[in-house]
N, C-alpha and C positions, 0 to 999 in steps of 0.2 A: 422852387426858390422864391415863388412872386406870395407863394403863402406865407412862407416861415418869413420871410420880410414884412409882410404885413400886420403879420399875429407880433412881431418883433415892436412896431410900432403900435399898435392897439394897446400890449402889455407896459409900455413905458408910457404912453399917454394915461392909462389906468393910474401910472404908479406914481404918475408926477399928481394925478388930482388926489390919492388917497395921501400922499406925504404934505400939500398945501390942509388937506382936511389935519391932518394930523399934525401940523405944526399950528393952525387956528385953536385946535382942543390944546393942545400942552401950551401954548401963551396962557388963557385962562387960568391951565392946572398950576405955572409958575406963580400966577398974580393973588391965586388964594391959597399956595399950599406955600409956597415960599416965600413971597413979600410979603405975604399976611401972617406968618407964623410969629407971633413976638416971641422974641428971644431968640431966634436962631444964628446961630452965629457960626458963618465958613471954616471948615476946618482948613488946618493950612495952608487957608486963602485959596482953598477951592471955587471954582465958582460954579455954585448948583446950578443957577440960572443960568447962565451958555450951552452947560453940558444938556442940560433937560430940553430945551430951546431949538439943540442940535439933536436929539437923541430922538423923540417924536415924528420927525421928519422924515429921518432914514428910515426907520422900522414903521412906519405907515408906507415909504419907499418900497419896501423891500418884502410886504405883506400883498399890497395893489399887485405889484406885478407878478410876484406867485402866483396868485390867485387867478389876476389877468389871463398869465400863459395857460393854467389848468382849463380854464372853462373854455379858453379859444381852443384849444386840442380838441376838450369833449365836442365843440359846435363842429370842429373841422371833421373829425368821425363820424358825427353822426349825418352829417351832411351828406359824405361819399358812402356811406351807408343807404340811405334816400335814393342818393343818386344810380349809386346798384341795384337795389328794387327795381327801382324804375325802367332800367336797364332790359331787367332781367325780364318782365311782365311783359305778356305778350301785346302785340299791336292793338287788336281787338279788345283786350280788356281794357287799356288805357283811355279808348274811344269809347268804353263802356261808362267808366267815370268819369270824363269829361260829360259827356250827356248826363249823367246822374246829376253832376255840380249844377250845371246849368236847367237842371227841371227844379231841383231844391230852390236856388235862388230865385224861378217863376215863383216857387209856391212862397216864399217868404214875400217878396213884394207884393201878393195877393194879403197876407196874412198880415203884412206891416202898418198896410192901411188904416186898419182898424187898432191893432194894438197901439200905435202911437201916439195914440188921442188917449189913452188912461194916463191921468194926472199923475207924477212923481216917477212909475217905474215905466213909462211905456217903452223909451229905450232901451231898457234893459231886456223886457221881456221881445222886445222882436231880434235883438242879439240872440239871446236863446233860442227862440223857436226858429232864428234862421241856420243854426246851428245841426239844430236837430230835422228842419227840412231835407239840408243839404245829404248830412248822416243817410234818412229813410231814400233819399233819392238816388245816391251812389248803390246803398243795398239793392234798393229796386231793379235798378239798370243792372248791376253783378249777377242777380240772380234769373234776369231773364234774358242771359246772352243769347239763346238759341233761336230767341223768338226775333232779336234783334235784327241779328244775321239774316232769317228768313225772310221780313224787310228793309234791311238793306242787304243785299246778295253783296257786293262790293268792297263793303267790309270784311267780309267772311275771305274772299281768296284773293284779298290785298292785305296781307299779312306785314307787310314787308316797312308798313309806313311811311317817313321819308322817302326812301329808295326804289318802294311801289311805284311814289308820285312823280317822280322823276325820271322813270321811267327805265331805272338801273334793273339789273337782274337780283334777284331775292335770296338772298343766302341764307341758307337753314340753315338752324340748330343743328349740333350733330351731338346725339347723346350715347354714350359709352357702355355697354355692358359689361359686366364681372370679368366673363370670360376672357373679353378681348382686351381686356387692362391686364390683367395677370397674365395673358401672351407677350406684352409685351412691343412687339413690333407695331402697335397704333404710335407709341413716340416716335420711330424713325419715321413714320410715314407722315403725320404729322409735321414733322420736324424738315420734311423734304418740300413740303408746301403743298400734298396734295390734298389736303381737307381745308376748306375756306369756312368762314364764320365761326362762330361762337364754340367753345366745347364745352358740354354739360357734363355732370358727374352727377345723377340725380343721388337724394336723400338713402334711399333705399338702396341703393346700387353701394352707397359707401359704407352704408353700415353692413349688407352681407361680406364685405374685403376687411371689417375688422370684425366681425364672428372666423369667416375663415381663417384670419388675421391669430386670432387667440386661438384657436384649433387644441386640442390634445395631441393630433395623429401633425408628426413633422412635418410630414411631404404637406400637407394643406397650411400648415404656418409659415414656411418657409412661401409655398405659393403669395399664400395673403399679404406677406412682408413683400415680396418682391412687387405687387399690383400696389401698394402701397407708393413705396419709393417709384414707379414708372409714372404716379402722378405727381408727386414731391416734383419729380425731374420736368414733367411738363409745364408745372405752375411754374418754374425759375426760368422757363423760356422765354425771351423776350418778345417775341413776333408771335406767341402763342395766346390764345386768349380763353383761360381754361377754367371753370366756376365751379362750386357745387350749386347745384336745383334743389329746395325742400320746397319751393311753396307750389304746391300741388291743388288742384280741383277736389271738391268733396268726391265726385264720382269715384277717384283712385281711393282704394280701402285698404288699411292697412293687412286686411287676411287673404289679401290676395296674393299671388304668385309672383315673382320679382320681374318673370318675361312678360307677364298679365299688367303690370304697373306699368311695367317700360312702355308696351305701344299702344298702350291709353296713355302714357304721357308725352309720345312722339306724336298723336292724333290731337291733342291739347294745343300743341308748341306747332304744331306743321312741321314738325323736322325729320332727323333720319337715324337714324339705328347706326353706330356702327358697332361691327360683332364678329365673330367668327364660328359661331352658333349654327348649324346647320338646320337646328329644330327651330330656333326661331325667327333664321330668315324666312323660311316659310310661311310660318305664323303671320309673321308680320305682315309679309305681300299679299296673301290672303284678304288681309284688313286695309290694305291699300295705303301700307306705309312704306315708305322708301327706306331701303336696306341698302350699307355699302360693307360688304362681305370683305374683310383683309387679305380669308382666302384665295377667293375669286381673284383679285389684284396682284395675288403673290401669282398666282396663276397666268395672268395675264402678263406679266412681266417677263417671265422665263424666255431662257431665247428658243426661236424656231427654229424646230431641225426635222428636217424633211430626210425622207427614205432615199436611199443612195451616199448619204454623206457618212464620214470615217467620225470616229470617235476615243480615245484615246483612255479608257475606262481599266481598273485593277478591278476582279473579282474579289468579293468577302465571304461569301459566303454562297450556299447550292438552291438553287429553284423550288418549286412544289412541281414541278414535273421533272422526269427523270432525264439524265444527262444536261441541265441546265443551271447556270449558274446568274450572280444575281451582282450586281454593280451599281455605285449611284454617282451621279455627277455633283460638282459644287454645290448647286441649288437646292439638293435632296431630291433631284428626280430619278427614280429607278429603272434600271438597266440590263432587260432580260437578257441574258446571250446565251446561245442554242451552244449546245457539244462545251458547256464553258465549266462542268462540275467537277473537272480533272485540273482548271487552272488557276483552283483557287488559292489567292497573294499576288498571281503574275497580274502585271498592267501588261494588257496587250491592246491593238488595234482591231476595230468595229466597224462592219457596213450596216448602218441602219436600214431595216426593215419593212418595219411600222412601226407608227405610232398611235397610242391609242387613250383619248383623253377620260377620264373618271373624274367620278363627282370629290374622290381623294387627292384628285392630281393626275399627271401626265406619266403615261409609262412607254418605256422605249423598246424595241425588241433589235435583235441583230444578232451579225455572225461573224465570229472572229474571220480575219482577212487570212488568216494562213493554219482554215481551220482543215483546207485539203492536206497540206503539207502533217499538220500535226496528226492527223487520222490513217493518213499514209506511213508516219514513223509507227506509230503506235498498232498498229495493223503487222507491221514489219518484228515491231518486237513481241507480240502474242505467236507471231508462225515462230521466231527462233528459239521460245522460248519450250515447247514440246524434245526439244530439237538440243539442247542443253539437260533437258532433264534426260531424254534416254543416253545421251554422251556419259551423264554423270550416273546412271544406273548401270549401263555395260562394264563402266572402267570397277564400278563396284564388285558387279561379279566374278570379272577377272580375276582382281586380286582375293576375293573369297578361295577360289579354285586352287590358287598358288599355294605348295605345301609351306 
């Protein structure tokens, strides 16, 4: 509101000066084009001179503040453009250039001393060379971040800037992988509050989601369409604070591998991976980058069910071991039940077993509660069933024998 009120008053201050310039030029244009034309004479009783007098004004009016508004927009974008870079650039590089500005400007007031004694351009030429001091001095500091760091150690693992200083806790980047965007489930979780700081969509990571994105084979366009829209849905979050990352280090190369780019650019940013990647959470830790696995969390969420407690599970289908059937609970956790391959459709009741965690997830074992009872009918209908067929074979032969 305090902008567009402002550019509101900028753009009318503009347009009241260009309508005063533009009613000074059309007095002149009246005084030699129309009081000096001999012979002119008002058509009926027009009067050229008021119209033109007033017509200059408004459309000098009405040009100022077009124009006004267009360039205050462009400065106000490009501004919060600025301001997002800046944003976005890590702690250490911004202390990078800050020291660059300030060795540049040692070296121009070494330099200025003497240029400003050359008669006519000396000002000019130590503008320039303070120009290009500054320029070579910012490059210098960028390019020899590592050496920086190694004297001063402090910059290096106070990342955090303000919030370092103050003594707050540092909240890292958390950058996104393909995978776990086209899962999906990073917006609920997100969206629940358990990811704090910044969320990156690095360069490379959104151009694989639109090759996917265009695919030939369905199932991956539809994939890519849906990893598409689950960021559409996170940027329109209001409490979410969700970017794309292109401006990368020379180190990351574009012929590298998209998990190869990601924790070289989580090792850049000091941030953290989140993924659901089992290859390359490993990768990562390995390299001593923090992972937060969605899996793991989906894992860690599920509720505890300890061995003795009842379970209230329908069978779908039969085990890889014989007589066993297979059940899953709301969550998608799976639900071995012993003697269960004969009850598959029935929801029946379950004493948990064991439980036994995988790197896939959590699997349940157990045994129907009235699996005596059903083994006992079933026992009962296999004896009476020998027991029927000879009943139904004797009555046979009888009547064979009957003339």
């Amino acid at each position: 509101m305090l902008t567009r009120l402002t550019g509101l008053i900028l753009s009318l201050a503009v347009g009241a000066l260009t309508a005063w310039v533009a009613a000074v030029v059309g007095s002149s244009y009246v005084i030699e084009w129309v009081r000096g034309k001999e012979g002119f004479v008002p058509v009926g009783g027009f009067d050229f001179e008021k119209m033109y007098r007033l017509l200059f004004p408004v459309l000098g009016m009405i040009v100022g503040f077009t124009v006004a508004s267009l360039i205050y927009r462009q400065a106000v974008s490009l501004a919060r453009e600025v301001l997002s870079d800046l944003q976005k650039m890590p702690g250490r590089d911004k202390a990078a250039v800050v020291l660059g500005v300030f060795i540049g400007l040692g070296m121009t007031a070494l330099l200025g001393v003497l240029l400003v004694r050359i008669p006519e351009y000396g000002a000019q030429l130590t503008v320039l060379v303070g120009l290009i001091c500054v320029y070579l001095g910012v490059f210098i500091t960028l390019s020899m971040k590592e050496e920086l760091y190694f004297f001063f150690p402090n910059l290096a693992t106070r990342p955090g800037g303000a919030l370092a200083d103050a003594g707050l806790p540092h909240s890292r980047p958390k950058l996104l992988d393909t995978n776990v965007i086209i899962d999906g489930r990073i917006a609920d979780v997100a969206r629940a509050g358990f990811i704090e700081g910044p969320i990156y969509i690095p360069g490379f990571v959104l151009e694989e989601l639109h090759l996917i994105a265009d695919s030939s084979d369905s199932l991956k366009r539809n994939r890519g369409r849906r990893g598409l829209d689950i960021l559409n849905q996170m940027q329109q979050e209001a409490d979410l604070e969700v970017n794309v990352y292109d401006q990368y280090a020379t180190a990351i190369k574009n012929s590298d591998p998209v998990d190869a780019k990601l924790v070289q650019l989580a090792k850049e940013l000091d941030g953290a991976i989140v993924t659901n990647d089992f290859n390359l959470n490993k990768v990562a830790q390995l390299q001593g980058v923090r992972v937060l696995n969605v899996n793991e969390l989906a894992n860690a969420v599920k509720p505890v069910v300890l061995p003795g407690e009842e379970l209230v599970v329908t069978i779908v289908r039969e085990g890889k071991e014989p007589d066993q059937g297979v059940a899953y609970l709301d969550d998608g956790t799976m639900v071995v039940v012993e003697r269960g391959k004969e009850r598959i459709g029935e929801s029946i009741r379950v004493t948990v077993t064991s439980v036994l965690q995988t790197v896939a997830g959590k699997m349940i074992f157990g045994n129907p509660q009235d699996s005596q009872e059903y083994s006992n009918r079933n026992q009962q209908q296999r004896n009476e069933a020998p027991h029927s067929r000879a009943d139904s074979g004797s009555g046979a032969r009888r009547k064979a024998r009957q003339p």
